[in-house]
C-alpha positions in Angstrom: 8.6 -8.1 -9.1 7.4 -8.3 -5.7 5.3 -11.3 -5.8 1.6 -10.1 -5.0 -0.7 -12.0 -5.7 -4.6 -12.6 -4.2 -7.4 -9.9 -3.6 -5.9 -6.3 -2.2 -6.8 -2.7 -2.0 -4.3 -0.2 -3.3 -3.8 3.8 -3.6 -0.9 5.6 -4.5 0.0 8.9 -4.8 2.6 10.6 -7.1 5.4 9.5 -4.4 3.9 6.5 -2.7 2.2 3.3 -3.2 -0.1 1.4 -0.7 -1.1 -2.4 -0.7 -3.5 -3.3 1.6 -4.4 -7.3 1.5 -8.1 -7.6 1.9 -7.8 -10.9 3.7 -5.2 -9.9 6.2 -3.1 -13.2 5.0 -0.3 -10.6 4.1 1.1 -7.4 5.8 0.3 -4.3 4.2 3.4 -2.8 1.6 4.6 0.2 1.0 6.8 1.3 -1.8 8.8 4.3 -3.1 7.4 4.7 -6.7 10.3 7.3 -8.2 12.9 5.2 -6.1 11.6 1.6 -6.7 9.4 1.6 -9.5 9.5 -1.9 -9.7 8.2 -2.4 -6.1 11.0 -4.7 -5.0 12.0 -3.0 -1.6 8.8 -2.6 0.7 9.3 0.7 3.1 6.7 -0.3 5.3 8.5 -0.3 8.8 11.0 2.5 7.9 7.9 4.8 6.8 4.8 3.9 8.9 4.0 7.6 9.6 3.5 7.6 5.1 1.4 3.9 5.4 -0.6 4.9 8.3 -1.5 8.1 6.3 -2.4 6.1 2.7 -4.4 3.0 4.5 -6.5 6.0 6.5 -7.3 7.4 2.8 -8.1 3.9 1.6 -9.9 3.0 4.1 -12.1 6.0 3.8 -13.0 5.8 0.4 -14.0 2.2 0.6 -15.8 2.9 3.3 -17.5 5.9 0.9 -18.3 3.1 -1.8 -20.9 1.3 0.8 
């Protein structure tokens, strides 16, 4: 278990999956879901160019909910 707790935003694809903290008290995660389907080893900084692509998406479609 990777310990989240609090308010956050989250997509995921097939592949990927996103947390976005709403209150910015956390960094963002970013986890392998096939690989680490338990969410225990956050990819974050190895795969920014894969987080910067999901928090875009996110982002957009709360953005859409307004």
């Amino acid at each position: 278990c990777s310990g989240h707790y609090g308010q956050q935003w989250s997509i995921q694809t097939h592949e990927w999956r996103y947390i976005l903290p709403i209150d910015g008290s956390k960094p963002p995660e970013l986890y392998h879901r096939t690989d680490d389907p338990y969410d225990s080893r956050n990819l974050l900084e190895e795969r920014r160019d894969v987080a910067d692509e999901l928090e875009l998406a996110l982002r957009r479609w709360v953005a859409s909910l307004r």
